[in-house]
C-alpha positions as CSV (number, residue, x, y, z in Angstrom):
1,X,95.9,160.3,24.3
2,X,94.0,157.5,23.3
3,X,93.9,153.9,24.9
4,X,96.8,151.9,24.9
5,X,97.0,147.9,23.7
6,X,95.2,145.4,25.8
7,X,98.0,142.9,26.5
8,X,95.8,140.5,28.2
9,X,92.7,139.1,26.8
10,X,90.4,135.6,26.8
11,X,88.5,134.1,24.2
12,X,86.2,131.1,24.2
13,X,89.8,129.1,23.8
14,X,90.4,129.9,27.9
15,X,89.4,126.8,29.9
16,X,87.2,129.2,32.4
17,X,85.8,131.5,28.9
18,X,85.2,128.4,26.6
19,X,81.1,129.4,27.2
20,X,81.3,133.4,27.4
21,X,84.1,134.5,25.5
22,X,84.1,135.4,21.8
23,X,87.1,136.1,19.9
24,X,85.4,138.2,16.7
25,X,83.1,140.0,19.2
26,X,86.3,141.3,21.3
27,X,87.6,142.0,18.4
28,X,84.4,144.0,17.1
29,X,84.7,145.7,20.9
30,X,87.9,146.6,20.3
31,X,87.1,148.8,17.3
32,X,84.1,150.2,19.1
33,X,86.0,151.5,22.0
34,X,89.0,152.7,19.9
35,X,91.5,150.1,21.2
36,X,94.9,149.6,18.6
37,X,95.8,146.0,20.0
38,X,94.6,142.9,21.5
39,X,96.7,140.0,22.6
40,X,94.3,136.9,23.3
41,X,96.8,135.7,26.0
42,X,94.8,131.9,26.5
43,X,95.3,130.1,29.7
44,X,97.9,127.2,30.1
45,X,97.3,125.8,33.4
46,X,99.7,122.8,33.7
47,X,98.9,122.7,37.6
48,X,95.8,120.6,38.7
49,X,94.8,123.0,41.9
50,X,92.3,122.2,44.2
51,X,89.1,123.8,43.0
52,X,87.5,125.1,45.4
53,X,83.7,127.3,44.7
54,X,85.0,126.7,41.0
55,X,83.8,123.1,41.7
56,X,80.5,124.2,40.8
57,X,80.8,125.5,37.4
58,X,83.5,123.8,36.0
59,X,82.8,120.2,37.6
60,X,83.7,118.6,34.5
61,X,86.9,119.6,34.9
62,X,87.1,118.3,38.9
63,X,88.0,115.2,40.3
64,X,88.0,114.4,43.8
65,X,88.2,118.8,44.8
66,X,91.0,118.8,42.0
67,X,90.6,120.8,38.9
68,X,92.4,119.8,35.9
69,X,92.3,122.7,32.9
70,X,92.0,121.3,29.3
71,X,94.4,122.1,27.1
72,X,95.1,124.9,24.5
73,X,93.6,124.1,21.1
74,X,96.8,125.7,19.2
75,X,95.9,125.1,15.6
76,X,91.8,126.0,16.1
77,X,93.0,129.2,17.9
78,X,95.2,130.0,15.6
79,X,92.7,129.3,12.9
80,X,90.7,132.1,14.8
81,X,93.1,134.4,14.8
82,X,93.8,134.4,11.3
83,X,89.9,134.8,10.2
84,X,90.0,137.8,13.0
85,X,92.9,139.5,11.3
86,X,90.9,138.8,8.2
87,X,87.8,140.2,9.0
88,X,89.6,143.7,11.4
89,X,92.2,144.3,9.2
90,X,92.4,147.8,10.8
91,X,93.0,146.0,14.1
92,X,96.5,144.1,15.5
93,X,95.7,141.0,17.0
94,X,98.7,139.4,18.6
95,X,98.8,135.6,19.4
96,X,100.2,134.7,23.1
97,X,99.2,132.8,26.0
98,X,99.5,133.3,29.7
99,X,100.5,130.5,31.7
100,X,100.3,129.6,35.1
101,X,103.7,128.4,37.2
102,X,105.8,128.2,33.6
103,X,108.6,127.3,35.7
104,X,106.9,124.2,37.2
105,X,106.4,122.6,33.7
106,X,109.3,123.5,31.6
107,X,109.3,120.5,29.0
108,X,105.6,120.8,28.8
109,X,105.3,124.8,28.2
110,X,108.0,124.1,25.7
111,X,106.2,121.7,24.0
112,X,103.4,123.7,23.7
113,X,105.0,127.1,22.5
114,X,106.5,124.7,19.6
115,X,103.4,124.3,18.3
116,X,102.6,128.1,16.8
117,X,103.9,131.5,17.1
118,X,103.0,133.7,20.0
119,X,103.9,136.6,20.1
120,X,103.0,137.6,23.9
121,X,103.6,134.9,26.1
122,X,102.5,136.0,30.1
123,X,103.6,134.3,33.2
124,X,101.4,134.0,36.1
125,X,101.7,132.5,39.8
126,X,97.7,131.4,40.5
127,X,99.0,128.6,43.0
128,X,101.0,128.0,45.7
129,X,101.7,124.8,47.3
130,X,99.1,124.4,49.8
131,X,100.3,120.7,51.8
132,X,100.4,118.1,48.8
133,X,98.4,119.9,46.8
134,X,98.2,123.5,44.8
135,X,95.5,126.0,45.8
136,X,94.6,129.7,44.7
137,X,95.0,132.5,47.2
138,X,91.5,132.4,47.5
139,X,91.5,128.8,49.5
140,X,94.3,129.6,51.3
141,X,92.9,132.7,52.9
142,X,90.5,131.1,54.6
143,X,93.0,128.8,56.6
144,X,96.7,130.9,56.4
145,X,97.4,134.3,57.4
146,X,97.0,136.8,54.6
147,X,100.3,138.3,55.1
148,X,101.8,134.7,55.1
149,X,100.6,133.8,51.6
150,X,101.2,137.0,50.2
151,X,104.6,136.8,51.6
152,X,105.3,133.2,50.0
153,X,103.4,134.6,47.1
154,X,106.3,137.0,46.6
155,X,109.3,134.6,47.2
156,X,107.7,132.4,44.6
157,X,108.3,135.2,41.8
158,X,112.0,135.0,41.9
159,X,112.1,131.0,41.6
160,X,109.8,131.4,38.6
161,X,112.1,134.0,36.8
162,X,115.2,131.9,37.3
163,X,113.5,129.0,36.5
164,X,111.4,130.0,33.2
165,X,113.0,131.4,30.1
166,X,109.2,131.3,28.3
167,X,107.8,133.9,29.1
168,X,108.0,137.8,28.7
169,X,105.2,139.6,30.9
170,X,104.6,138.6,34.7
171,X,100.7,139.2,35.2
172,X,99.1,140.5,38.2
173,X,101.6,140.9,40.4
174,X,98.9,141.9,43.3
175,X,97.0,138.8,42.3
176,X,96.5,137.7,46.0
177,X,94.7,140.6,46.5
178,X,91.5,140.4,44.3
179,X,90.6,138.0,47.2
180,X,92.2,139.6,50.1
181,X,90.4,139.2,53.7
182,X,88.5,142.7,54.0
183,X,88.5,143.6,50.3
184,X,91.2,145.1,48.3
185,X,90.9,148.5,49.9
186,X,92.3,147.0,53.1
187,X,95.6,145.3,51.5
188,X,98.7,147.9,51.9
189,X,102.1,147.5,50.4
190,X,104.2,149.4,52.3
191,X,103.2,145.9,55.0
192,X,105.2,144.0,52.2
193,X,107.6,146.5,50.7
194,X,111.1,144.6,51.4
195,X,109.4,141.3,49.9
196,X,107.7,143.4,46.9
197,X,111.0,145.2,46.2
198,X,113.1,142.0,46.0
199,X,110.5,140.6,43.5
200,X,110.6,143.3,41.5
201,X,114.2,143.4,42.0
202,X,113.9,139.6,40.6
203,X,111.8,140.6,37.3
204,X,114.1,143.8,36.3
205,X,117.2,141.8,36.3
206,X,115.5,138.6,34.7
207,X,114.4,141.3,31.8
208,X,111.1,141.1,32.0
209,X,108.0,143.4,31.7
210,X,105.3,144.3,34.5
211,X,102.0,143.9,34.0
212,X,99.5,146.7,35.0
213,X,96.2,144.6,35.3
214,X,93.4,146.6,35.6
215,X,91.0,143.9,37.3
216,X,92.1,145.5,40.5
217,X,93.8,148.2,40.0
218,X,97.6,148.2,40.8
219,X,98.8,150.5,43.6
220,X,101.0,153.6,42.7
221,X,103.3,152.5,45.3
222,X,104.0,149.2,43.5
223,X,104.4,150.9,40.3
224,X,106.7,153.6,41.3
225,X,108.7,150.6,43.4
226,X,109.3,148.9,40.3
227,X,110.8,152.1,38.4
228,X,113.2,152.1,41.5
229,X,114.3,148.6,41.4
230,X,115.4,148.8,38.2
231,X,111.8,148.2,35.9
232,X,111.7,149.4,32.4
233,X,109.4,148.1,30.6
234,X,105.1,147.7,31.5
235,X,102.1,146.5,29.8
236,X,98.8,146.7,30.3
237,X,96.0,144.1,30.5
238,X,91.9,144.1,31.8
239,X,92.4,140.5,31.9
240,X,88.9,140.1,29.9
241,X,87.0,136.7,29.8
242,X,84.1,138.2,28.0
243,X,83.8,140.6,25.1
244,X,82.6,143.7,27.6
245,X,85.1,143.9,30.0
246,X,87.8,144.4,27.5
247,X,89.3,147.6,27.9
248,X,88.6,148.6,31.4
249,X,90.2,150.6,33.4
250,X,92.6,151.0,30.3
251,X,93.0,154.8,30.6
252,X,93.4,155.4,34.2
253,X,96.4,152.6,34.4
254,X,97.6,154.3,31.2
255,X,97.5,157.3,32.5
256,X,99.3,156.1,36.4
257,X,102.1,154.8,34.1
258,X,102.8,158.2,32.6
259,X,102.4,159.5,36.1
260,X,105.7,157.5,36.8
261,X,107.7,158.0,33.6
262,X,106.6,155.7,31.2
263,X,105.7,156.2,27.8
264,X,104.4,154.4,24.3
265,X,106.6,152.4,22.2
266,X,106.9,152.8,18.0
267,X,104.3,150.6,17.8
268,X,100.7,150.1,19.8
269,X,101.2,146.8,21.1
270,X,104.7,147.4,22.2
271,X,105.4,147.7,25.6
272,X,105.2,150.6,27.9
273,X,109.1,152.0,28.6
């Protein structure tokens, strides 16, 4: 079998890829490496979040510690895609975004999605409320007990399904972990599985699809415990900022969700079921 669709991809239109990402050259990598579908899934972060080491490359962005993303240029990313499908016709491109605490900024997501078609929309939890402000696993780590914020990590994802309508995927659900204390080797699920089960519990019944993304690669366990609690439905997604690291680890998380059941849809970019 060949490689399935990358659901989850950044261009130069991502706040943190504006200066190393390059919609025609994933595109170009695509073809080269044999993957049917790309979804450029730009970031929407609503949430200023205190910045943190990102301080230091994306300062323009920062004011007093807090970073504020710019905004999603719909119509000159759209422009892009169309000159894309133009130029790969032998490629699907699907339009989408992936957005950061949807259910924290209804209206505004709302407003956003009303402005072109996408076609994949993503939700992500990057922040958790860390005193009055938001902060990413990675600067709560350093002051809070990892299994504390994974733990609130994981009671944020059903608040977020009941309270967001807009999106489709949920990304990353091990997303604390690239920046677990000890590396990702020492994180274990079965520590968090009554929490992890309810989650996934939470996204079945709200409908929507899991994300396998391949920046760390998702443990089995997880996988098969969303089968169990009710999961249908997977995608898959390297969660590229540049044109190189699309498509990695594409065929061994393709390959673990056939180990569980799951299959190819009709068409490349569909879902996993």
């Amino acid at each position: 079998m060949g490689l399935p669709a990358d659901g989850h991809v950044h261009s130069q239109f991502s706040w943190d890829a504006a200066h190393v990402g390059n919609m025609e050259a994933t595109c170009a990598r695509a073809i080269e490496l044999g993957v049917p579908a790309v979804s450029f899934t730009e970031h929407v972060d609503f949430t200023p979040f205190r910045a943190g080491f990102l301080a230091e490359q994306f300062g323009h962005l920062v004011t007093d510690g807090i970073l504020t993303a710019t905004m999603l240029d719909v119509a000159a990313y759209q422009e892009s895609v169309e000159k894309c499908r133009a130029k790969y016709p032998e490629l699907r491109i699907l339009t989408g975004m992936e957005v950061g605490q949807p259910h924290l900024q209804v209206a505004e997501v709302a407003g956003l999605l009303a402005q072109g078609t996408f076609e994949r929309v993503i939700g992500s939890l990057h922040c958790l409320l860390d005193g009055e402000v938001y902060a990413e696993p990675w600067e709560l780590f350093p002051h809070q007990p990892a299994d504390e914020v994974f733990r609130e990590y994981l009671t944020e994802i059903p608040r977020m399904v009941n309270g967001s309508d807009a999106f489709e995927v949920f990304a990353h659900i091990d997303y604390p972990v690239r920046s677990w204390p000890g590396g990702s080797e020492a994180f274990e699920p079965g520590d968090f599985e009554e929490e992890l089960r309810y989650a996934l519990q939470a996204l079945a019944a709200g409908e929507r699809v899991l994300e396998i993304n391949t920046r760390v690669p998702l443990h089995p366990t997880i996988l098969r415990w969303w089968r169990e609690e009710g999961g249908r439905r997977v995608t898959f997604g390297s969660d590229a900022h540049t044109p190189e690291a699309l498509g990695l680890g594409l065929r061994e998380a393709a390959a673990l969700a056939e180990s569980v059941g799951f299959g190819p849809g009709a068409k490349p970019e569909d879902p996993w079921s």
